[in-house]
C-alpha positions as CSV (number, residue, x, y, z in Angstrom):
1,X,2.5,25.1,-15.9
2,X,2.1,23.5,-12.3
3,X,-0.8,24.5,-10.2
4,X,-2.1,24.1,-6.5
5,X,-5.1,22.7,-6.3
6,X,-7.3,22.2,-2.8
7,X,-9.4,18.8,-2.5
8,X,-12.6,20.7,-4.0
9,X,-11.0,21.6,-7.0
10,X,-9.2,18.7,-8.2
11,X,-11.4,16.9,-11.1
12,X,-11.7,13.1,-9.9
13,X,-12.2,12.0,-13.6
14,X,-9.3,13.4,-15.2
15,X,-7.5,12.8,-12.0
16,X,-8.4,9.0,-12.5
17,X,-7.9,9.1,-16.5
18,X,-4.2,10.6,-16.0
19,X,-3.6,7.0,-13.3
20,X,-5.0,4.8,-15.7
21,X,-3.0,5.8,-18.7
22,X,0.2,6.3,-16.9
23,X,-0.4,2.4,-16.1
24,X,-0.2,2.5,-12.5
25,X,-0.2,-0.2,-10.4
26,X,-0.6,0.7,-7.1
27,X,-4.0,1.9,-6.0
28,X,-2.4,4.4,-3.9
29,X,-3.0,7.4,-5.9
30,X,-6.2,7.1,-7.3
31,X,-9.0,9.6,-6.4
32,X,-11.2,6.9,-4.4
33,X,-8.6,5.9,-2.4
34,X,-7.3,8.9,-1.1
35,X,-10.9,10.4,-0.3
36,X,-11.1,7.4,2.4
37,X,-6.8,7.2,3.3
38,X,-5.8,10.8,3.7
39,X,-9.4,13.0,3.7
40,X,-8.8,16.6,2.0
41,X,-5.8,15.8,-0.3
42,X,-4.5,18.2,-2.1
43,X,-2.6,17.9,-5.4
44,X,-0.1,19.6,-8.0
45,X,-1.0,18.9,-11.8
46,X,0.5,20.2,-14.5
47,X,-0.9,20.6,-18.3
48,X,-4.1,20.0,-17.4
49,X,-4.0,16.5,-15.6
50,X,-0.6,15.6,-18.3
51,X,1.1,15.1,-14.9
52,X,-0.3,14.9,-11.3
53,X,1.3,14.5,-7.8
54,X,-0.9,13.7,-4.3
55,X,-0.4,15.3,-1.4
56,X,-1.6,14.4,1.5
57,X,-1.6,17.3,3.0
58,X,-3.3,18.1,6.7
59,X,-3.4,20.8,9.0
60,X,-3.3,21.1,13.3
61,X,-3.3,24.2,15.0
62,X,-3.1,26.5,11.8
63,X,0.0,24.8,10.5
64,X,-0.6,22.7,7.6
65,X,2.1,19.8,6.7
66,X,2.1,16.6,4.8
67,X,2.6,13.0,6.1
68,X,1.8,9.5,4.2
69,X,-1.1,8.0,6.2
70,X,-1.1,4.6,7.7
71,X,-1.7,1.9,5.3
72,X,-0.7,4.1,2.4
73,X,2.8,3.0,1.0
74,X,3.8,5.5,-1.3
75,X,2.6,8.5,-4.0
76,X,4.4,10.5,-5.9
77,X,4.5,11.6,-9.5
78,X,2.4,10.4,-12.4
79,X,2.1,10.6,-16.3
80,X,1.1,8.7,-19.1
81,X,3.4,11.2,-21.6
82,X,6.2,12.3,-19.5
83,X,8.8,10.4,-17.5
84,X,7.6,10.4,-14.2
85,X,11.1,10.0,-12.8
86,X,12.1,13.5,-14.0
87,X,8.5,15.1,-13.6
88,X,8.9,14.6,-9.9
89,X,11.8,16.7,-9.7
90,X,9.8,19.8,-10.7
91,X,6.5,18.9,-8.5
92,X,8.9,18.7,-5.7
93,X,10.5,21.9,-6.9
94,X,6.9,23.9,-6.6
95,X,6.0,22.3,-3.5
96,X,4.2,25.3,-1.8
97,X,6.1,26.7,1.1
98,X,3.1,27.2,3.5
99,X,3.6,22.9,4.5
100,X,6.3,23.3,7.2
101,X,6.5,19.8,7.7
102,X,7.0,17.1,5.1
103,X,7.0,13.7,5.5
104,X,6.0,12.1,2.3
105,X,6.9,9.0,1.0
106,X,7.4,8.7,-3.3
107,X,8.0,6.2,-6.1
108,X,11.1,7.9,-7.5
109,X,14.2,9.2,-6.1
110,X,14.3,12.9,-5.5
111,X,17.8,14.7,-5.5
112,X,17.3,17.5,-3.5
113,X,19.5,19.1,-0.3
114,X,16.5,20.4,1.4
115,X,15.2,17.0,2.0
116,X,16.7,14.0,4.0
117,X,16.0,10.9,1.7
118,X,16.2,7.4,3.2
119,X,15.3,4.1,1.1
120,X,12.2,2.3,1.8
121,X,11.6,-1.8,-0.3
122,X,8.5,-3.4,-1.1
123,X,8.3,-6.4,-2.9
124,X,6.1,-7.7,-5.9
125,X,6.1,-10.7,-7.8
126,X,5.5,-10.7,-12.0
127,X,2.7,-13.3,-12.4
128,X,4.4,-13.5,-16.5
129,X,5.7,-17.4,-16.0
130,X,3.1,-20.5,-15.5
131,X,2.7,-21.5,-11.7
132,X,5.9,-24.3,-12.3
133,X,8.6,-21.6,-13.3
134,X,7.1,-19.7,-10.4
135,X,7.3,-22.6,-8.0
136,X,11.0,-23.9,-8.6
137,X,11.7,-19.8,-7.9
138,X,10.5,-20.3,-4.0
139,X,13.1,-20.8,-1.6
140,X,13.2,-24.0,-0.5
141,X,12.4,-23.0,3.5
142,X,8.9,-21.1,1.4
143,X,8.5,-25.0,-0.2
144,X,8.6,-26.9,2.7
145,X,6.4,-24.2,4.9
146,X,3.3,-24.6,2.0
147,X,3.9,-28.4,2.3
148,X,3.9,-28.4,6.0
149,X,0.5,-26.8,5.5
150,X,-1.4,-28.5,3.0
151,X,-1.2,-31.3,5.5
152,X,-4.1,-29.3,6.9
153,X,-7.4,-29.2,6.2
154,X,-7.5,-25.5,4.8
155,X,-11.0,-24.3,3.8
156,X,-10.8,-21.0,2.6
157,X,-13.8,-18.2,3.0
158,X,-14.8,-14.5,1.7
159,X,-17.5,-14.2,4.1
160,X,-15.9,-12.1,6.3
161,X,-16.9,-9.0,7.2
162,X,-14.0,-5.6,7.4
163,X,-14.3,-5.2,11.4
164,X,-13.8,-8.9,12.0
165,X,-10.4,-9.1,10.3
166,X,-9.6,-5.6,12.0
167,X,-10.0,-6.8,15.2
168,X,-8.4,-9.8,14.6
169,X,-5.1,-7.9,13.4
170,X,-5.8,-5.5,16.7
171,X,-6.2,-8.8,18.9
172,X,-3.0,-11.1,17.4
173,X,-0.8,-7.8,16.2
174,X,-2.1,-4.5,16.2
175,X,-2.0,-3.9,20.1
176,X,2.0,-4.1,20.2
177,X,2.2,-1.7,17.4
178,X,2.8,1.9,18.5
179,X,1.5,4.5,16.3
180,X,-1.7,3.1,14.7
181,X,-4.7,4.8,16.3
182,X,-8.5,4.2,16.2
183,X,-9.5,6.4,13.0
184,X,-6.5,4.9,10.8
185,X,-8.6,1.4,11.6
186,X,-11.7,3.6,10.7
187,X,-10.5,4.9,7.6
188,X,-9.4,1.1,6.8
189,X,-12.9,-0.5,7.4
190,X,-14.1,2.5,4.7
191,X,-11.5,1.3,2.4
192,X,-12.7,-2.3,2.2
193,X,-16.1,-2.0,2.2
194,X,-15.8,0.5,-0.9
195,X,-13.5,-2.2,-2.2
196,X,-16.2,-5.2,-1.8
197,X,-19.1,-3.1,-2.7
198,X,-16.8,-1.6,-6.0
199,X,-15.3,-5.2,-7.0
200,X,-11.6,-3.4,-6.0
201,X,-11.0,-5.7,-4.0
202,X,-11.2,-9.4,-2.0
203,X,-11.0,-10.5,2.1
204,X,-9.9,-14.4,2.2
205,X,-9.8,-15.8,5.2
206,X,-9.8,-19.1,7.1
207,X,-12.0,-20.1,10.3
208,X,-11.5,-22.5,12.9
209,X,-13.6,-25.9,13.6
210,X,-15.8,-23.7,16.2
211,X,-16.5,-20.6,12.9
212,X,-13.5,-18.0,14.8
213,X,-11.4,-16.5,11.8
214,X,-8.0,-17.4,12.7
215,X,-6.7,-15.7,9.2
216,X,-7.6,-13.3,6.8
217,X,-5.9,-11.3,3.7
218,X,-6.7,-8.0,2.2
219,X,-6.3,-7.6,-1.4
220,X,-6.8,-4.4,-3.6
221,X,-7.3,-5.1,-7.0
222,X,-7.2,-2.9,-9.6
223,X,-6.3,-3.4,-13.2
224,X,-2.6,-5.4,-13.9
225,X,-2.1,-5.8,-10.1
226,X,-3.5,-7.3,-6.8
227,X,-2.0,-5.6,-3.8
228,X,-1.3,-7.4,-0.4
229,X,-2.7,-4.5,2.0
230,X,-3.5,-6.3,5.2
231,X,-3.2,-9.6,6.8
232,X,-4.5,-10.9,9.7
233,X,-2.5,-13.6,11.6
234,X,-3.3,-16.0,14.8
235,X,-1.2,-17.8,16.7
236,X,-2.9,-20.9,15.4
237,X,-2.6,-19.6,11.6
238,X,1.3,-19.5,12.4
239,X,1.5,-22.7,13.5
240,X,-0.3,-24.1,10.2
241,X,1.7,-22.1,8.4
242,X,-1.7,-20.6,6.4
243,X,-0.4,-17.3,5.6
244,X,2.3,-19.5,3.4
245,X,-0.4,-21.6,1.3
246,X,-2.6,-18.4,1.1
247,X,0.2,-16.6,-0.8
248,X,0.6,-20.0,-2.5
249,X,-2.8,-20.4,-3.5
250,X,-3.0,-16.5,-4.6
251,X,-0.1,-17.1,-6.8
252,X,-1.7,-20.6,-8.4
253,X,-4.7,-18.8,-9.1
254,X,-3.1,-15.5,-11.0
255,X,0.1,-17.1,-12.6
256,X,0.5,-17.1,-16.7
257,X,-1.8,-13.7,-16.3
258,X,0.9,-10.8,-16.2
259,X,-0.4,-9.1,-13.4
260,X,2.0,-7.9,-10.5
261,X,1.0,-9.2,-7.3
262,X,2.3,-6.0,-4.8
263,X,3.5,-8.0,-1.4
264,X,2.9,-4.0,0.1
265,X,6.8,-4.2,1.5
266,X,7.5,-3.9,5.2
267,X,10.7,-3.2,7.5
268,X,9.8,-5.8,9.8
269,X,12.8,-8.4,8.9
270,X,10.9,-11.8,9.3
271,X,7.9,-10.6,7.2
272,X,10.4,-9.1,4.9
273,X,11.8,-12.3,4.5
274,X,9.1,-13.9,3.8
275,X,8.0,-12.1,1.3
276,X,11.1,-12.5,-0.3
277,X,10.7,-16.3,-0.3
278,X,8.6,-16.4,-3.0
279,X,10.9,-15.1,-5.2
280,X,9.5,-11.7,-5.2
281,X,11.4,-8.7,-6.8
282,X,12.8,-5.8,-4.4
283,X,11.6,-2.4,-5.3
284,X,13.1,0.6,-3.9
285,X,10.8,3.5,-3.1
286,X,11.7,6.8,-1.3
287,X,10.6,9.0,2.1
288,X,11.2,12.3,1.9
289,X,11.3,14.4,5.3
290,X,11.5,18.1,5.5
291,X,10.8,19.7,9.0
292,X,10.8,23.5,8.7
293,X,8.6,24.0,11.9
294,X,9.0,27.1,14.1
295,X,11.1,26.5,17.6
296,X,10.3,24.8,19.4
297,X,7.2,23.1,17.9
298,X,10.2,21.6,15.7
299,X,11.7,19.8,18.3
300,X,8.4,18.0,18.5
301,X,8.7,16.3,15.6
Protein backbone atom coordinates (compact mmCIF):
# COMPACT_ATOMS: atom_id res chain seq x y z
CA UNK A 1 0.00 0.00 0.00
CA UNK A 2 1.37 3.57 -0.77
CA UNK A 3 1.71 6.06 1.98
CA UNK A 4 2.42 9.93 2.52
CA UNK A 5 5.10 10.50 4.33
CA UNK A 6 6.33 14.30 5.69
CA UNK A 7 10.26 14.84 5.76
CA UNK A 8 10.35 13.79 9.58
CA UNK A 9 8.96 10.56 9.02
CA UNK A 10 10.74 9.24 6.17
CA UNK A 11 13.54 6.63 7.55
CA UNK A 12 16.95 7.90 5.74
CA UNK A 13 18.43 4.33 6.07
CA UNK A 14 15.89 2.29 4.43
CA UNK A 15 15.27 5.28 2.20
CA UNK A 16 19.05 4.91 1.22
CA UNK A 17 19.06 0.91 1.22
CA UNK A 18 15.89 0.87 -1.31
CA UNK A 19 18.53 3.53 -3.94
CA UNK A 20 21.27 1.27 -3.52
CA UNK A 21 19.68 -1.95 -4.45
CA UNK A 22 17.55 -0.56 -7.12
CA UNK A 23 21.15 0.37 -8.58
CA UNK A 24 20.70 3.93 -9.09
CA UNK A 25 22.93 5.97 -10.72
CA UNK A 26 22.13 9.30 -10.23
CA UNK A 27 22.64 10.84 -6.91
CA UNK A 28 19.49 12.68 -7.19
CA UNK A 29 17.37 10.80 -4.97
CA UNK A 30 19.23 9.81 -2.26
CA UNK A 31 18.39 11.06 1.35
CA UNK A 32 21.62 13.27 1.65
CA UNK A 33 21.12 14.94 -1.29
CA UNK A 34 17.78 16.02 -1.12
CA UNK A 35 18.20 17.32 2.70
CA UNK A 36 20.69 19.99 1.03
CA UNK A 37 18.69 20.34 -2.78
CA UNK A 38 15.07 20.56 -1.93
CA UNK A 39 14.91 21.08 2.23
CA UNK A 40 11.62 19.31 3.64
CA UNK A 41 11.05 16.60 0.94
CA UNK A 42 8.40 14.63 1.24
CA UNK A 43 7.99 11.08 -0.23
CA UNK A 44 5.48 8.13 -1.28
CA UNK A 45 6.80 4.55 -0.39
CA UNK A 46 5.13 1.68 -0.80
CA UNK A 47 5.75 -1.98 1.02
CA UNK A 48 7.75 -0.61 3.45
CA UNK A 49 10.61 1.22 1.41
CA UNK A 50 9.97 -1.92 -1.65
CA UNK A 51 9.26 1.25 -3.76
CA UNK A 52 9.85 4.95 -3.04
CA UNK A 53 9.18 8.27 -5.01
CA UNK A 54 10.70 11.96 -3.92
CA UNK A 55 8.90 14.81 -3.92
CA UNK A 56 10.07 17.83 -3.57
CA UNK A 57 7.39 19.35 -2.35
CA UNK A 58 7.25 23.20 -0.84
CA UNK A 59 4.86 25.47 0.30
CA UNK A 60 4.19 29.69 -0.06
CA UNK A 61 1.36 31.34 1.24
CA UNK A 62 -0.49 28.10 2.55
CA UNK A 63 -0.42 26.48 -0.84
CA UNK A 64 1.85 23.72 -1.01
CA UNK A 65 3.19 22.50 -4.74
CA UNK A 66 6.10 20.60 -6.05
CA UNK A 67 8.90 21.83 -8.35
CA UNK A 68 12.45 20.13 -9.18
CA UNK A 69 14.99 22.50 -7.67
CA UNK A 70 17.86 24.02 -9.49
CA UNK A 71 20.67 21.69 -10.07
CA UNK A 72 18.46 18.75 -9.53
CA UNK A 73 17.89 16.89 -12.95
CA UNK A 74 15.39 14.48 -12.29
CA UNK A 75 13.56 11.94 -9.49
CA UNK A 76 11.02 9.71 -9.87
CA UNK A 77 10.30 6.13 -9.01
CA UNK A 78 12.62 3.54 -7.50
CA UNK A 79 12.83 -0.29 -6.69
CA UNK A 80 15.19 -2.91 -6.52
CA UNK A 81 12.05 -5.72 -6.88
CA UNK A 82 9.56 -3.93 -9.05
CA UNK A 83 9.88 -2.30 -12.43
CA UNK A 84 10.15 1.15 -11.74
CA UNK A 85 8.72 2.08 -15.13
CA UNK A 86 5.26 0.69 -14.09
CA UNK A 87 5.57 1.57 -10.33
CA UNK A 88 5.58 5.14 -11.31
CA UNK A 89 2.32 4.95 -12.78
CA UNK A 90 0.67 4.19 -9.42
CA UNK A 91 2.92 6.83 -7.31
CA UNK A 92 1.69 9.31 -9.77
CA UNK A 93 -1.73 7.87 -9.43
CA UNK A 94 -1.79 8.57 -5.31
CA UNK A 95 -0.20 11.85 -5.71
CA UNK A 96 -2.01 13.68 -2.88
CA UNK A 97 -4.38 16.33 -4.17
CA UNK A 98 -3.47 19.15 -1.55
CA UNK A 99 -0.13 20.04 -4.17
CA UNK A 100 -1.98 22.39 -6.59
CA UNK A 101 0.94 22.92 -8.60
CA UNK A 102 3.21 20.30 -10.06
CA UNK A 103 6.23 20.65 -11.79
CA UNK A 104 8.34 17.68 -11.36
CA UNK A 105 10.65 16.24 -13.48
CA UNK A 106 10.92 11.97 -13.65
CA UNK A 107 13.07 9.08 -15.05
CA UNK A 108 10.17 7.35 -16.72
CA UNK A 109 7.46 8.33 -18.97
CA UNK A 110 4.11 8.87 -17.33
CA UNK A 111 0.87 8.33 -19.42
CA UNK A 112 -1.51 10.43 -17.83
CA UNK A 113 -4.26 13.21 -19.30
CA UNK A 114 -4.04 15.31 -16.23
CA UNK A 115 -0.42 16.07 -16.82
CA UNK A 116 1.32 17.94 -19.84
CA UNK A 117 4.46 15.76 -20.55
CA UNK A 118 7.29 17.24 -22.61
CA UNK A 119 10.80 15.37 -23.18
CA UNK A 120 13.80 16.43 -21.46
CA UNK A 121 17.88 14.48 -22.80
CA UNK A 122 20.77 14.05 -20.75
CA UNK A 123 23.61 12.33 -21.90
CA UNK A 124 26.05 9.70 -20.35
CA UNK A 125 28.84 7.87 -21.60
CA UNK A 126 29.39 3.71 -20.56
CA UNK A 127 33.07 3.76 -19.46
CA UNK A 128 32.71 -0.50 -20.51
CA UNK A 129 35.44 -0.23 -23.59
CA UNK A 130 39.32 0.65 -23.00
CA UNK A 131 40.12 4.48 -23.55
CA UNK A 132 41.07 3.48 -27.59
CA UNK A 133 37.51 2.11 -28.46
CA UNK A 134 36.34 5.20 -26.58
CA UNK A 135 38.57 7.61 -28.48
CA UNK A 136 37.96 6.52 -32.24
CA UNK A 137 34.01 7.10 -30.88
CA UNK A 138 34.71 11.10 -30.51
CA UNK A 139 33.76 13.15 -33.27
CA UNK A 140 36.42 14.29 -35.05
CA UNK A 141 35.60 18.30 -34.33
CA UNK A 142 35.79 16.62 -30.14
CA UNK A 143 39.56 15.17 -31.53
CA UNK A 144 40.95 18.02 -32.85
CA UNK A 145 39.54 20.47 -29.88
CA UNK A 146 41.57 18.03 -27.10
CA UNK A 147 44.52 18.27 -29.53
CA UNK A 148 44.27 21.97 -29.85
CA UNK A 149 44.60 21.93 -26.11
CA UNK A 150 47.20 19.66 -25.03
CA UNK A 151 49.30 22.14 -26.87
CA UNK A 152 48.89 23.92 -23.54
CA UNK A 153 50.43 23.63 -20.58
CA UNK A 154 47.40 22.26 -18.53
CA UNK A 155 48.13 21.63 -14.83
CA UNK A 156 45.31 20.48 -13.18
CA UNK A 157 44.26 21.19 -9.28
CA UNK A 158 41.64 19.99 -6.43
CA UNK A 159 42.49 22.76 -4.19
CA UNK A 160 39.71 24.70 -4.84
CA UNK A 161 37.51 25.66 -2.53
CA UNK A 162 33.08 25.48 -3.35
CA UNK A 163 32.60 29.53 -3.42
CA UNK A 164 35.51 30.02 -5.70
CA UNK A 165 34.13 27.91 -8.55
CA UNK A 166 30.59 29.47 -7.65
CA UNK A 167 31.63 32.73 -8.24
CA UNK A 168 33.50 31.97 -11.05
CA UNK A 169 30.32 30.28 -12.89
CA UNK A 170 28.34 33.67 -11.47
CA UNK A 171 31.23 35.94 -12.98
CA UNK A 172 31.78 34.04 -16.63
CA UNK A 173 27.93 32.48 -16.84
CA UNK A 174 25.64 32.65 -14.11
CA UNK A 175 24.81 36.49 -14.25
CA UNK A 176 23.07 36.11 -17.87
CA UNK A 177 21.08 33.29 -16.52
CA UNK A 178 17.61 34.21 -15.38
CA UNK A 179 16.08 32.21 -12.74
CA UNK A 180 18.99 31.06 -10.56
CA UNK A 181 18.84 33.04 -7.28
CA UNK A 182 21.17 33.41 -4.27
CA UNK A 183 20.03 30.36 -1.95
CA UNK A 184 20.03 27.79 -5.09
CA UNK A 185 23.99 28.84 -5.05
CA UNK A 186 23.74 28.42 -1.20
CA UNK A 187 22.19 25.12 -1.26
CA UNK A 188 25.08 24.26 -3.97
CA UNK A 189 28.06 25.28 -1.84
CA UNK A 190 26.26 22.76 0.96
CA UNK A 191 26.21 20.16 -1.58
CA UNK A 192 29.95 20.17 -2.32
CA UNK A 193 31.32 20.54 0.81
CA UNK A 194 29.20 17.43 2.09
CA UNK A 195 30.59 15.86 -1.11
CA UNK A 196 34.46 16.66 -0.32
CA UNK A 197 34.12 16.15 3.35
CA UNK A 198 31.92 12.55 2.46
CA UNK A 199 34.41 11.40 -0.49
CA UNK A 200 31.00 11.84 -2.87
CA UNK A 201 32.49 13.83 -4.79
CA UNK A 202 35.68 15.85 -6.63
CA UNK A 203 36.21 19.85 -7.82
CA UNK A 204 39.12 19.85 -10.72
CA UNK A 205 40.10 22.86 -11.77
CA UNK A 206 42.82 24.76 -13.59
CA UNK A 207 44.49 28.26 -12.52
CA UNK A 208 46.16 30.76 -14.48
CA UNK A 209 50.14 31.76 -14.37
CA UNK A 210 49.10 34.56 -11.70
CA UNK A 211 46.95 31.39 -9.20
CA UNK A 212 43.14 32.84 -10.73
CA UNK A 213 40.97 29.59 -11.47
CA UNK A 214 40.07 30.03 -14.96
CA UNK A 215 38.16 26.42 -14.90
CA UNK A 216 36.72 24.16 -12.63
CA UNK A 217 34.36 20.83 -12.83
CA UNK A 218 31.95 19.38 -10.24
CA UNK A 219 31.68 15.78 -10.01
CA UNK A 220 29.30 13.68 -7.77
CA UNK A 221 30.42 10.37 -7.33
CA UNK A 222 28.60 7.72 -6.06
CA UNK A 223 28.91 4.01 -6.66
CA UNK A 224 28.85 2.87 -10.73
CA UNK A 225 28.71 6.58 -11.84
CA UNK A 226 30.42 10.03 -11.72
CA UNK A 227 28.07 12.81 -12.49
CA UNK A 228 29.07 16.07 -14.35
CA UNK A 229 27.04 18.62 -11.99
CA UNK A 230 28.75 21.98 -12.56
CA UNK A 231 31.34 23.46 -14.64
CA UNK A 232 32.91 26.56 -14.40
CA UNK A 233 34.14 28.22 -17.70
CA UNK A 234 36.41 31.50 -18.58
CA UNK A 235 36.76 33.15 -21.49
CA UNK A 236 40.44 32.06 -21.40
CA UNK A 237 39.40 28.23 -20.60
CA UNK A 238 37.34 28.56 -24.01
CA UNK A 239 39.96 29.66 -25.85
CA UNK A 240 42.23 26.60 -24.64
CA UNK A 241 39.69 24.54 -25.17
CA UNK A 242 40.18 22.99 -21.31
CA UNK A 243 36.77 22.07 -20.69
CA UNK A 244 37.45 19.55 -23.88
CA UNK A 245 40.76 17.75 -22.31
CA UNK A 246 39.08 17.83 -18.86
CA UNK A 247 36.35 15.56 -20.14
CA UNK A 248 39.21 13.85 -22.04
CA UNK A 249 41.24 13.35 -19.13
CA UNK A 250 38.12 12.21 -16.90
CA UNK A 251 37.29 9.72 -19.50
CA UNK A 252 41.30 8.37 -19.68
CA UNK A 253 41.22 7.99 -16.11
CA UNK A 254 37.70 5.90 -15.69
CA UNK A 255 37.62 3.87 -18.98
CA UNK A 256 37.72 -0.23 -18.92
CA UNK A 257 35.90 0.48 -15.33
CA UNK A 258 32.00 0.14 -16.18
CA UNK A 259 30.97 3.07 -14.54
CA UNK A 260 28.56 5.67 -16.35
CA UNK A 261 29.95 9.01 -16.54
CA UNK A 262 26.39 11.22 -16.27
CA UNK A 263 27.27 14.51 -18.71
CA UNK A 264 23.99 15.98 -16.40
CA UNK A 265 22.09 16.88 -20.00
CA UNK A 266 21.27 20.46 -20.91
CA UNK A 267 18.94 22.30 -23.49
CA UNK A 268 21.50 24.77 -24.25
CA UNK A 269 22.33 23.49 -28.00
CA UNK A 270 26.23 24.14 -28.13
CA UNK A 271 26.75 22.43 -24.73
CA UNK A 272 24.38 19.84 -25.92
CA UNK A 273 26.50 19.29 -28.65
CA UNK A 274 29.27 18.96 -26.99
CA UNK A 275 28.46 16.64 -24.89
CA UNK A 276 27.44 14.64 -27.59
CA UNK A 277 30.88 14.76 -29.07
CA UNK A 278 32.14 12.33 -27.09
CA UNK A 279 30.10 9.82 -28.14
CA UNK A 280 27.82 10.02 -25.27
CA UNK A 281 24.45 8.16 -25.28
CA UNK A 282 21.07 10.25 -25.28
CA UNK A 283 18.77 9.52 -22.51
CA UNK A 284 15.29 10.67 -22.44
CA UNK A 285 13.84 11.78 -19.12
CA UNK A 286 10.35 13.43 -18.51
CA UNK A 287 8.69 16.89 -16.86
CA UNK A 288 5.65 16.59 -15.71
CA UNK A 289 3.50 19.90 -15.16
CA UNK A 290 0.16 20.07 -13.50
CA UNK A 291 -1.15 23.59 -12.46
CA UNK A 292 -4.46 23.32 -10.54
CA UNK A 293 -4.02 26.77 -8.81
CA UNK A 294 -7.06 28.83 -7.89
CA UNK A 295 -7.84 31.99 -10.34
CA UNK A 296 -6.12 33.90 -10.71
CA UNK A 297 -2.96 32.84 -8.72
CA UNK A 298 -2.99 30.27 -11.75
CA UNK A 299 -2.33 32.74 -14.24
CA UNK A 300 0.85 33.40 -12.32
CA UNK A 301 2.33 30.48 -13.05
Amino acid sequence: MIIYLKNKEIDRNLWDTCLKNSRCLKPYAYSWYLDIMAPGWEALIDDEYDSVFPVPGFEKFGIKYITTPIFLQQLGAFSPDKPAEKVIHEFIFYMPEFYRFIDLCVNYRVDNKDYKITERTNYVLHLNRDFNEIWNSYSSDCRRNITLASQNSINYTTDIKPKEIINLFIENTGKNIPGIKQRDYERLETLMNHCLFNRKGRIIGVRSGDGRLIFGIFLVEIPGSKTILFTANSSESREKRINYHAVNELIKENASTGIVLDFAGSSIPSVASFMQSFGSTKETYYRLYRNSLPWPLRMLK
